[in-house]
PyMOL commands that place a pseudoatom at each C-alpha (Angstrom):
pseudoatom trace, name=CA, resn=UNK, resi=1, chain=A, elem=C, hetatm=0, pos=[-5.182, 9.159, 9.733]
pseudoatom trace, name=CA, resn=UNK, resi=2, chain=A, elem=C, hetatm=0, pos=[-3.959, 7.262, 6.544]
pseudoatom trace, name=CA, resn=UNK, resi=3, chain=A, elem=C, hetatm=0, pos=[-6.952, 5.655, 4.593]
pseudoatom trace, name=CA, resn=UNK, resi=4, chain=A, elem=C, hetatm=0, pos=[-6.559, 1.777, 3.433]
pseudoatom trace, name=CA, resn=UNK, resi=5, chain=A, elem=C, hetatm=0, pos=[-5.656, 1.759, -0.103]
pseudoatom trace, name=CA, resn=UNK, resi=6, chain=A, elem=C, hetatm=0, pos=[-7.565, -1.753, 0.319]
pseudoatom trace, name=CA, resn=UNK, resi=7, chain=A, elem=C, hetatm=0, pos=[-11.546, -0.314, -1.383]
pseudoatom trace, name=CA, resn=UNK, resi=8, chain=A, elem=C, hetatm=0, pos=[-13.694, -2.724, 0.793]
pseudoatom trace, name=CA, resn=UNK, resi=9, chain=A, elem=C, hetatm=0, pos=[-11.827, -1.513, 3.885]
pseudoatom trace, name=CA, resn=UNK, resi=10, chain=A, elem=C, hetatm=0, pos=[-12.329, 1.853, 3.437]
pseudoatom trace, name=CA, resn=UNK, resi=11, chain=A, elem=C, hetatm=0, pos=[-15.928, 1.532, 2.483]
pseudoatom trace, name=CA, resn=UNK, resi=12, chain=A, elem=C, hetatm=0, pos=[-16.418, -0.557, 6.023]
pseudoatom trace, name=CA, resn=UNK, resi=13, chain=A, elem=C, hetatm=0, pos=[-14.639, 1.841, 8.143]
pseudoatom trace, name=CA, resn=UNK, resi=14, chain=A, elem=C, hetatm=0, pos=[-16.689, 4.349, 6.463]
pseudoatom trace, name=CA, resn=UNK, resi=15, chain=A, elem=C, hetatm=0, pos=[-20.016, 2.821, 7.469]
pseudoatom trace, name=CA, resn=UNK, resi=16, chain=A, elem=C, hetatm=0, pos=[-18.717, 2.160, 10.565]
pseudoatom trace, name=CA, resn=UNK, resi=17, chain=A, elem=C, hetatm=0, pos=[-17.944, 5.913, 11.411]
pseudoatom trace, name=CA, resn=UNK, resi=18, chain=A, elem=C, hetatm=0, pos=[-21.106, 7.031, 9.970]
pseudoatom trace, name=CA, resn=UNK, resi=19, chain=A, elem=C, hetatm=0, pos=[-22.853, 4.958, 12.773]
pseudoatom trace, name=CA, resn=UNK, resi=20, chain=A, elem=C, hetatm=0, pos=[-20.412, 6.009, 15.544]
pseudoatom trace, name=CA, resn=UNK, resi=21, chain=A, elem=C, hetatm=0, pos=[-21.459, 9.479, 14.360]
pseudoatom trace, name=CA, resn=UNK, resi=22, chain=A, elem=C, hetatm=0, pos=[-25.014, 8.570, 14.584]
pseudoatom trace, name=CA, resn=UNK, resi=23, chain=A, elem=C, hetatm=0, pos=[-24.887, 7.674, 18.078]
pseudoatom trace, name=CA, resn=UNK, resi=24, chain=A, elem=C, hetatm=0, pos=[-23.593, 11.351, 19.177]
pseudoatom trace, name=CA, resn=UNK, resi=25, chain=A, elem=C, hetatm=0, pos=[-26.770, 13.101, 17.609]
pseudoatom trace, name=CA, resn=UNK, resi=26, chain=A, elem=C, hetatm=0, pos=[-29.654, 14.255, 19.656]
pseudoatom trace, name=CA, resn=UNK, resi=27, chain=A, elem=C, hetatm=0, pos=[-32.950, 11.837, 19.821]
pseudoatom trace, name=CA, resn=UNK, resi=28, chain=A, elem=C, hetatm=0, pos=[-34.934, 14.428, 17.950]
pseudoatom trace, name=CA, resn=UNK, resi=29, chain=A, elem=C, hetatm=0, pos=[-37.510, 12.928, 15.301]
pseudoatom trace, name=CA, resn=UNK, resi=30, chain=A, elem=C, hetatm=0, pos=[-35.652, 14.277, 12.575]
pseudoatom trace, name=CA, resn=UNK, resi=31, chain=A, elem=C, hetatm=0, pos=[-32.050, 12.792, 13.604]
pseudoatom trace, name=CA, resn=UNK, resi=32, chain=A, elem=C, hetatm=0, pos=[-33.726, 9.335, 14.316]
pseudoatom trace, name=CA, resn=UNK, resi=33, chain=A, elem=C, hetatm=0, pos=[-35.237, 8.898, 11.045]
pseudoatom trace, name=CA, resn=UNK, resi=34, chain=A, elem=C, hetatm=0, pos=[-32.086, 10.652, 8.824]
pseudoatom trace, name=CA, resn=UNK, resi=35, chain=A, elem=C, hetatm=0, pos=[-30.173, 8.486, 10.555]
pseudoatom trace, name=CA, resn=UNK, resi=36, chain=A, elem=C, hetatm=0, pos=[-31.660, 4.800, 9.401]
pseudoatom trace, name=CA, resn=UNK, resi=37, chain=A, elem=C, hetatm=0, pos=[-31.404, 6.352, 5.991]
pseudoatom trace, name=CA, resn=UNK, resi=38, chain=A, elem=C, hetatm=0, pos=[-27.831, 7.397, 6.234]
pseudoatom trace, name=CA, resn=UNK, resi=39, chain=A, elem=C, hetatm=0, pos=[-27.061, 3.473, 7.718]
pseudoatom trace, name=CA, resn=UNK, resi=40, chain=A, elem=C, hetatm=0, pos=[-29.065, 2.158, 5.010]
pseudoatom trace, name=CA, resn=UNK, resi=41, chain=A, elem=C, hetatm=0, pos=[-26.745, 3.852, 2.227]
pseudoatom trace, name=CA, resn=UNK, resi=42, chain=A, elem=C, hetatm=0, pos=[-23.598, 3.998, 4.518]
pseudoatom trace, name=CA, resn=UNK, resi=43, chain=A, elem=C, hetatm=0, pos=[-23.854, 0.359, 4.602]
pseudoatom trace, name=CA, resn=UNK, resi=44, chain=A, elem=C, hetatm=0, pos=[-24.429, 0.231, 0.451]
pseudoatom trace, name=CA, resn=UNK, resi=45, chain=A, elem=C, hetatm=0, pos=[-21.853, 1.822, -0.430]
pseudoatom trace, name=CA, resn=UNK, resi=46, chain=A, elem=C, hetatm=0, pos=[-19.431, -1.026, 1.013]
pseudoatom trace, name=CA, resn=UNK, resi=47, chain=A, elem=C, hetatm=0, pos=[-21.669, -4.002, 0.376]
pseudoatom trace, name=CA, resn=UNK, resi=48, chain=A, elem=C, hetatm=0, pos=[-22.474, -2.812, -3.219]
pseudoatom trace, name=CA, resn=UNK, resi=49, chain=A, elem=C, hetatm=0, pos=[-18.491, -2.869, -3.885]
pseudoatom trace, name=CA, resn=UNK, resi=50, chain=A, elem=C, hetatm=0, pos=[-17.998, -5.974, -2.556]
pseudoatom trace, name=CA, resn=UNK, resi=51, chain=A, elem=C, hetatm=0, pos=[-21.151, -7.244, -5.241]
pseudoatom trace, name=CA, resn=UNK, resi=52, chain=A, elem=C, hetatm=0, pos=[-19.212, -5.602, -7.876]
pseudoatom trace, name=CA, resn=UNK, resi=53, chain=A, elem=C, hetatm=0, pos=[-15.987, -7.563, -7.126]
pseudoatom trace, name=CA, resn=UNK, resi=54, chain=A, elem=C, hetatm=0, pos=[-17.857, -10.938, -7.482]
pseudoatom trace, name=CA, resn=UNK, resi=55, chain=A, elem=C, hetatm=0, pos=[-18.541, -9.661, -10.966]
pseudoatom trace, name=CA, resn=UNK, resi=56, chain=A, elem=C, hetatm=0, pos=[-20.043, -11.762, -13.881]
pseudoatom trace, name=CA, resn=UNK, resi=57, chain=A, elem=C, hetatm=0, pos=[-18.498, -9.527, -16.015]
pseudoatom trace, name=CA, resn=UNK, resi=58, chain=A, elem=C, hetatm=0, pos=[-18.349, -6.722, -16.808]
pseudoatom trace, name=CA, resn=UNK, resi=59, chain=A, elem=C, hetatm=0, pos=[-21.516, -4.981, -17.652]
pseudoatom trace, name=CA, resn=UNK, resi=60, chain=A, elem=C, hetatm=0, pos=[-22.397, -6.577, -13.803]
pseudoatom trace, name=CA, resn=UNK, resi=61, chain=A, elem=C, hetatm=0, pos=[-18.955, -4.995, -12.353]
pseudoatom trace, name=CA, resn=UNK, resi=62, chain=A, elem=C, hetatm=0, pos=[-20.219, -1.825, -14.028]
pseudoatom trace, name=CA, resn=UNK, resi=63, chain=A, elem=C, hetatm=0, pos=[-23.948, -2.102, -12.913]
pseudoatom trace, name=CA, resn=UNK, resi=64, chain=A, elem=C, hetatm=0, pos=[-22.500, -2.857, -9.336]
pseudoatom trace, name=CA, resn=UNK, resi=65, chain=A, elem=C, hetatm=0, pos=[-20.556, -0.070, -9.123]
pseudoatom trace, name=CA, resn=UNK, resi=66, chain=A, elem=C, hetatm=0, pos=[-22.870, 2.333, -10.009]
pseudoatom trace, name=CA, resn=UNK, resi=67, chain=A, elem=C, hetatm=0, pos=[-25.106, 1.057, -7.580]
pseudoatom trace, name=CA, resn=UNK, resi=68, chain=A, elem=C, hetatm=0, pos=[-22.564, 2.119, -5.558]
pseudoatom trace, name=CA, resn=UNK, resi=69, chain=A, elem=C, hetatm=0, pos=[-21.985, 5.310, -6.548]
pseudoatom trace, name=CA, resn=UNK, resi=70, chain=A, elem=C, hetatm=0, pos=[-25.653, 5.808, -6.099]
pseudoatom trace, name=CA, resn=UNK, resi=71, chain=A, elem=C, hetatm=0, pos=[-25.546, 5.297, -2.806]
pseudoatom trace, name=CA, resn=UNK, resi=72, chain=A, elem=C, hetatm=0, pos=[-22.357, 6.939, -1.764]
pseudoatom trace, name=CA, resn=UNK, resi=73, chain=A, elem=C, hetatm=0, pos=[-24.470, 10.240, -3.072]
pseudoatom trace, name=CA, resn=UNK, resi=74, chain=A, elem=C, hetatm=0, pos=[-27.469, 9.109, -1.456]
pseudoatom trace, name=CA, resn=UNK, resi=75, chain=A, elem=C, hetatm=0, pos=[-25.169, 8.998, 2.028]
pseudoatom trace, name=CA, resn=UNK, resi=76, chain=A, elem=C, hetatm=0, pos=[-23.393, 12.534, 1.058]
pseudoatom trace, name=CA, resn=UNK, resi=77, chain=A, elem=C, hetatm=0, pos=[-27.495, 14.252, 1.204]
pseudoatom trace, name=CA, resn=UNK, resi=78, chain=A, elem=C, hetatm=0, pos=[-28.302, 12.280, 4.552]
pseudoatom trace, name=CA, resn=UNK, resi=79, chain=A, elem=C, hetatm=0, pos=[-24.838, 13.389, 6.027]
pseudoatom trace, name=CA, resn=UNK, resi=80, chain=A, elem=C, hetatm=0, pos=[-25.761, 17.016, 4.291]
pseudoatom trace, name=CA, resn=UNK, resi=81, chain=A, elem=C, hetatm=0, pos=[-28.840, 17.025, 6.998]
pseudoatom trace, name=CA, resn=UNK, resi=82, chain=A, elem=C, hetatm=0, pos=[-27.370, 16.094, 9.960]
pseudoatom trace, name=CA, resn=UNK, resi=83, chain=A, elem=C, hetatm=0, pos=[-24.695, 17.980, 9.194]
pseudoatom trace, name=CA, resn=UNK, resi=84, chain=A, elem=C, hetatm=0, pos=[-26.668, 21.441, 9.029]
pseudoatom trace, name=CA, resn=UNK, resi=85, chain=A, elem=C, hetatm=0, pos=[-29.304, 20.172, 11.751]
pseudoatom trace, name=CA, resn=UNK, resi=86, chain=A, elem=C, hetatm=0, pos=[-26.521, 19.579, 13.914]
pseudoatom trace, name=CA, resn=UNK, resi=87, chain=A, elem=C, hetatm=0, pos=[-24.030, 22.053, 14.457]
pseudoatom trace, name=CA, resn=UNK, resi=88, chain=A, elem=C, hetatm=0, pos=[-22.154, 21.130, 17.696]
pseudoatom trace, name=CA, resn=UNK, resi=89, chain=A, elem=C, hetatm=0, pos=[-20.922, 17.552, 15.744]
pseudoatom trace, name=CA, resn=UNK, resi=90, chain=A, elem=C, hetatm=0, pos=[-19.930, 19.691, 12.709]
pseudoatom trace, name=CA, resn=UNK, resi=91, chain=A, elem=C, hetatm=0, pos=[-16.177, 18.013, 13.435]
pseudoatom trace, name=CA, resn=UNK, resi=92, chain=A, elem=C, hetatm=0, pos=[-17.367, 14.335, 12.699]
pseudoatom trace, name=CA, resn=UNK, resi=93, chain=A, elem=C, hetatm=0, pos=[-19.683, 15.097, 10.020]
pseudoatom trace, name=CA, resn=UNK, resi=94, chain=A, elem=C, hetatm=0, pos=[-17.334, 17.073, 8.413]
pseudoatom trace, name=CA, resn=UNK, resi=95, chain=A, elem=C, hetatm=0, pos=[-14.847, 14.382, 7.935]
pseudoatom trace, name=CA, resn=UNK, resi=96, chain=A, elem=C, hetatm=0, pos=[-17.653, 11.775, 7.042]
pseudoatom trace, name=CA, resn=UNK, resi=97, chain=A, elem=C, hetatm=0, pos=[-18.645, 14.716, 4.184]
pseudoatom trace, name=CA, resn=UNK, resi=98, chain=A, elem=C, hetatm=0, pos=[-15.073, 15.143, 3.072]
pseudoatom trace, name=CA, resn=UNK, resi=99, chain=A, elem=C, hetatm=0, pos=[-14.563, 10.753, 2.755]
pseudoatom trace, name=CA, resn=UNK, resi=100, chain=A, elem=C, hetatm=0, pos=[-17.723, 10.041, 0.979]
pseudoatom trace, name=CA, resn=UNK, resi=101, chain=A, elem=C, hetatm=0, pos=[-16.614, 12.372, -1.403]
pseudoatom trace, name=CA, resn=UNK, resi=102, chain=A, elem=C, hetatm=0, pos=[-13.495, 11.226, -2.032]
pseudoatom trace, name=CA, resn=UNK, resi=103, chain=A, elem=C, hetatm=0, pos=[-15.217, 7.239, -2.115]
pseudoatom trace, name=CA, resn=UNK, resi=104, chain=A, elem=C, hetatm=0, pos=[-18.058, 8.734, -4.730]
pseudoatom trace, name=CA, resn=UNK, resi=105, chain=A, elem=C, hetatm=0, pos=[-14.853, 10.423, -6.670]
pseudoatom trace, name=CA, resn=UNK, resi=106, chain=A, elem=C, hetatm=0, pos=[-12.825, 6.774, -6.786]
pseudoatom trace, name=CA, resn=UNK, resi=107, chain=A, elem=C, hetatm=0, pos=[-16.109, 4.642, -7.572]
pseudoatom trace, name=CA, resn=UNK, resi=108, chain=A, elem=C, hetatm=0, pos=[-16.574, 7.700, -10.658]
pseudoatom trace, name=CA, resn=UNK, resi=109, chain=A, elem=C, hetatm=0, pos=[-12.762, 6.742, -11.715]
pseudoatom trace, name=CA, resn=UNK, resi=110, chain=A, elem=C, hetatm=0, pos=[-13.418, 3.106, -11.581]
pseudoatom trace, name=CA, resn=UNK, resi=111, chain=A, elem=C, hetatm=0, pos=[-16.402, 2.992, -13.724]
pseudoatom trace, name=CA, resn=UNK, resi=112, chain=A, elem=C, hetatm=0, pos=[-15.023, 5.348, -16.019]
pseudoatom trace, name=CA, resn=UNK, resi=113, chain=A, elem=C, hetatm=0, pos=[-11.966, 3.197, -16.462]
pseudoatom trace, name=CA, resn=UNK, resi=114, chain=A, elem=C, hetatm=0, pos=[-13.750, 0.366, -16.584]
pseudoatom trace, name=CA, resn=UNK, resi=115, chain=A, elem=C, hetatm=0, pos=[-16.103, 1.197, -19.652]
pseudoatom trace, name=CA, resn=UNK, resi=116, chain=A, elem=C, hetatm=0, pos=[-13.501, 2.018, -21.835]
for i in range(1, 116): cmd.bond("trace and resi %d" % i, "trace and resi %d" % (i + 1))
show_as sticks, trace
zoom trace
């Protein structure tokens, strides 16, 4: 599947997945509770990024964005659990693993680029 070049996209559809994910998981204690974190962040990530584009310059875009960041690495760990606790959905979290990298790696690039 090709990603959307389009940031705010890609950062929806990646929430999204993260809560189709969610709903494949057992009911254990464990899941339940991993899970609200990894919506919280999931849904960070994106909502963070949009913050950042409504910037009030740039120390805000910057601030925003790291927020960001922050979360997408917050939403790798709670994927990290589910993913080890949950070896028959290995397939979906593996994907969601391998995307919010590559988001946390792009938000990296953009503040970097940004701060010069």
């Amino acid at each position: 599947m090709t990603k959307p070049y389009d940031l705010e996209e890609r950062t929806f559809l990646f929430a999204k997945e993260c809560r189709i994910y969610i709903r494949t998981l057992p009911k254990t204690t464990s899941n339940i509770e991993d899970s609200k974190q990894l919506v919280r962040s999931s849904g960070s990530v994106g909502a963070n990024y949009i913050e950042a584009n409504e910037k009030l310059g740039t120390k805000d875009l910057i601030f925003r964005l790291k927020i960001s960041r922050k979360e997408a690495k917050e939403s790798k760990y709670w994927l990290r659990l589910l993913h080890e606790l949950n070896p028959d959905q290995k397939t979906l979290s593996d994907s969601l693993l391998f995307e919010i990298e590559e988001l946390r790696k792009i938000l990296s690039a953009i503040i970097t680029k940004t701060s010069k």
